[in-house]
C-alpha positions in Angstrom: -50.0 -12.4 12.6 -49.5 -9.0 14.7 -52.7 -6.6 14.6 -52.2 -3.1 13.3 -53.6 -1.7 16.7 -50.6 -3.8 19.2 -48.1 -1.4 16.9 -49.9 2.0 18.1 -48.3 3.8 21.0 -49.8 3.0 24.4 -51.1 5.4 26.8 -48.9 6.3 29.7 -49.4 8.0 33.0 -52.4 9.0 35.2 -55.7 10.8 33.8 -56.2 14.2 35.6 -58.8 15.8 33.1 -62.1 14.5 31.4 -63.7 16.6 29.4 -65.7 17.3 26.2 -66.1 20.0 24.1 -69.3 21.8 23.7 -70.7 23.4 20.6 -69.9 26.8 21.8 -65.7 25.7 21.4 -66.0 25.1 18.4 -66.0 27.3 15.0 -68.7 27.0 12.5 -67.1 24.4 10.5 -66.2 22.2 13.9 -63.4 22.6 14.8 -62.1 23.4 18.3 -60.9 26.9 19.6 -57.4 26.9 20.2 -57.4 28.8 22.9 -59.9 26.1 24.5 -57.8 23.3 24.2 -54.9 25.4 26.1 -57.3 26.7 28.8 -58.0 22.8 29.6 -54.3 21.6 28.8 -53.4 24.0 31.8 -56.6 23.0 33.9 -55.1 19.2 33.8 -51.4 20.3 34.5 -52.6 22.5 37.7 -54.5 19.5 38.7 -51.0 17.3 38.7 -49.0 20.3 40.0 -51.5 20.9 43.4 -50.9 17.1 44.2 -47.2 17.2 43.6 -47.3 20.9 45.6 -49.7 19.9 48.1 -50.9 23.6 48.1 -51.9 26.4 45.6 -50.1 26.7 41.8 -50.2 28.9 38.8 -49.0 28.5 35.5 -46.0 31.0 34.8 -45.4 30.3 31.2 -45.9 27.8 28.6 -43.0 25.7 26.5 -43.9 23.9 23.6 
């Protein structure tokens, strides 16, 4: 018999941000600022695009 977890998608790639959110990025009621998360999902991708570039990067404009 298969567990429940082996059918959840697997992680893939390399980690190039750890963080945790404090207090003060989150509202009243919890929940994080969305601005926050974006300020750190760009943090990670200039992190992967200075190793690729081997020099200095900025973030031009954001795709969903």
């Amino acid at each position: 018999m298969r567990n429940h977890e082996d059918a959840l998608p697997k992680p893939r790639g390399v980690l190039c941000l750890q963080t945790l959110a404090m207090p003060k990025d989150a509202n009243p009621n919890g929940d994080i600022f969305g601005g926050w998360l974006v300020a750190q999902m760009d943090l990670a991708c200039s992190v992967a695009a200075r190793k690729r570039a081997r020099g200095r990067v900025a973030t031009v404009a954001i795709d969903t």
